[in-house]
N, C-alpha and C positions, 0 to 999 in steps of 0.2 A: 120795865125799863129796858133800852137794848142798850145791851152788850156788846165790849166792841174787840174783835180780834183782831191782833197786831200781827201785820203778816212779814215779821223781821228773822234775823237771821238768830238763832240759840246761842246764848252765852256760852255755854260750855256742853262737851258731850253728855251725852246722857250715862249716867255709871251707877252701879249699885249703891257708891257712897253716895251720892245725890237724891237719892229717889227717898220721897218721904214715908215710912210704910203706911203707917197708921193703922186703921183697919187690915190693912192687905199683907203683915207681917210674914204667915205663913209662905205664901207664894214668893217671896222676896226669898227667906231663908231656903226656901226648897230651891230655889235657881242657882245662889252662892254657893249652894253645896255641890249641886248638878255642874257650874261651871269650875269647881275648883277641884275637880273631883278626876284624875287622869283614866280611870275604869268605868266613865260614866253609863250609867243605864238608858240602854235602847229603849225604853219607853217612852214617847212621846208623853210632852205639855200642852196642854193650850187653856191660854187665858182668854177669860171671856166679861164683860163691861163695857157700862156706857162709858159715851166720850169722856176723856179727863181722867179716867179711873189709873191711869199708869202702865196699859200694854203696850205699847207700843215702847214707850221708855224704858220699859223691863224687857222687851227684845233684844233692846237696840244693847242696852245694858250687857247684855247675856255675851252679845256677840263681840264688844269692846273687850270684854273679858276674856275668848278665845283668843282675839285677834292679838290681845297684849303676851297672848302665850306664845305667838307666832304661828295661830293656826289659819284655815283660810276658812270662810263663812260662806252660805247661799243665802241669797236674801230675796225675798219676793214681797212685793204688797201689790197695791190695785193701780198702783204710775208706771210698774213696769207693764206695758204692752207686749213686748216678746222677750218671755224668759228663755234666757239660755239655756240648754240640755244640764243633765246636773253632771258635776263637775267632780271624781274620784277624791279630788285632794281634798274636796271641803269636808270638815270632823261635823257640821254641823248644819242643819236646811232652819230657815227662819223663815215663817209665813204668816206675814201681818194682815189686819183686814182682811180675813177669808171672806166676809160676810159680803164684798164686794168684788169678788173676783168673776173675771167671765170668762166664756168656754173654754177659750186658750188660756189663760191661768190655771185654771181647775185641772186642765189636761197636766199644766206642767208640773202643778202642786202635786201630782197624784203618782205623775212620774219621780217625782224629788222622795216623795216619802216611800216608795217602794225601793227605790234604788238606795236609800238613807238606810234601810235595815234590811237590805239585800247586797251589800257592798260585796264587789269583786274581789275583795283584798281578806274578806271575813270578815270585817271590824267592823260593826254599824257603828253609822252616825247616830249624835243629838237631831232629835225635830220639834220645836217650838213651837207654837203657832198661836194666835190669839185671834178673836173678833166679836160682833158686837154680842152675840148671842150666845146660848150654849149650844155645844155642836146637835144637838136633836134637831135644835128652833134652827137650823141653817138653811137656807135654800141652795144646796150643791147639789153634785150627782152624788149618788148613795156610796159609790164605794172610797172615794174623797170625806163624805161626812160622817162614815161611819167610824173609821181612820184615825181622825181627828180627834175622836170621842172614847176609843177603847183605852188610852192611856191615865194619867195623872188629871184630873181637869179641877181650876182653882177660878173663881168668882171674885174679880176683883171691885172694891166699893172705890164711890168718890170720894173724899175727905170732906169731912163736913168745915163749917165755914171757919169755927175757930179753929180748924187745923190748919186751912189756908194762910189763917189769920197769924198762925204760930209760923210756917212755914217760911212764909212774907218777910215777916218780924226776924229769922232765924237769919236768912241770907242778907234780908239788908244790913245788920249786926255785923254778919261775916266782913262785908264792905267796907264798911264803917259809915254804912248810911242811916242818917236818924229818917225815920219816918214818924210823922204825926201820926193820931188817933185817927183825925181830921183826912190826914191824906190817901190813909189804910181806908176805912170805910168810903172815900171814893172813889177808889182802884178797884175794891172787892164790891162796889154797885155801879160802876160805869162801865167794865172790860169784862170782855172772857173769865170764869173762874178755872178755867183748865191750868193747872201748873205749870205747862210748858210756858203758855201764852203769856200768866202772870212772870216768869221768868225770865221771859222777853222782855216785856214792859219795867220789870226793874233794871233788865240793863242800859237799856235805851234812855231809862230814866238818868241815870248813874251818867252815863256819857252827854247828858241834854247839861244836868247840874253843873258836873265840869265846867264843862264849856262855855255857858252862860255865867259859871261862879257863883249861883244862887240854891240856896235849900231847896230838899224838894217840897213844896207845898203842892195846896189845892191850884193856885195862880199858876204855878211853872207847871203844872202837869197841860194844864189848859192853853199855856203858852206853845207846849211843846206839840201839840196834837194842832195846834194854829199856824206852827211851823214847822211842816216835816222835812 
């Protein structure tokens, strides 16, 4: 059956209180500690899973987390086309989707993490990094992949479906939205299972309900995809 991803805007940022660990407890704990941590260890992270599995939200996480300290972040994934030189002030380089980057990326990833624990000032930086694969299985240049690989490296899973299922259930709670059985089982077989996506689609939902003044059923989901 296809699945459908919502291509809306995220309810709220992405933060460590948010992110559901499940499986991926480890990786979660080691990054809390990493970003709460004023001595943090120049050893590079990088998380690697399939879509949905929570890299990317655990970057983005890491980096809300400096930024709430007042620090300054480098960020890279595979939409920035021309990355900037790296930047002295930033504590920390963030590199998403390595698994898609091309030659100008790689160049600059490669730049970011040498100058990250080669810092002018003494102090390395934090470097992060996440994509789909483990960094062996990457198609980079060698000394970018190898890079990636010598530090902490964490495998993160998808939540299987009664975690979604609990997930779903948690946040619509938090709102105070009743979902049915009924409406649950045609969210979790008609849409994206990725949690950002599902995430989306409950807000969307939540703002359609309003505004209409109606439960969310199976009817008003189908209403609302009839009228976007």
């Amino acid at each position: 059956m296809k699945q459908i991803a919502l291509d809306i805007g995220l309810a709220s940022a992405p933060l460590f209180a948010n992110f559901f660990a499940g499986p991926n407890e480890a990786a979660l704990k080691h990054l809390q500690l990493w970003a709460g941590n004023s001595l943090r260890s120049p050893v590079p992270t990088y998380l690697w899973g399939e879509p949905g599995s929570g890299k990317t939200h655990l970057l983005k996480a890491f980096g809300e987390e400096l930024c709430a300290q007042g620090a300054s972040i480098g960020w890279l994934d595979a939409s920035v086309l021309e990355p900037p030189p790296f930047n002295e002030r930033w504590v920390a380089v963030l590199l998403d989707d390595c698994h898609l980057y091309t030659a100008v990326q790689q160049q600059a990833a490669f730049n970011w993490f040498v100058n990250a624990l080669s810092a002018a000032d003494g102090q390395p930086r934090c470097v992060l990094a996440a994509g789909l694969t483990p960094p062996a299985d990457l198609s980079l240049r060698e000394d970018l992949r190898t890079r990636l690989g010598w530090g902490h490296v964490y495998a993160l899973h998808a939540l299987s479906d009664n975690e979604r299922r609990a997930v779903l259930r948690q946040e619509a709670d938090t709102r105070g939205i009743f979902l049915s059985d009924e409406a649950m089982d045609f969210i979790l077989s008609r849409f994206s299972r990725d949690l950002g996506n599902l995430m989306q689609l409950l807000d969307q939902l939540d703002g359609y309900s309003l505004q209409t003044q109606r439960a969310i059923t199976v009817p008003l989901i189908k209403s609302m995809l009839d009228n976007p």
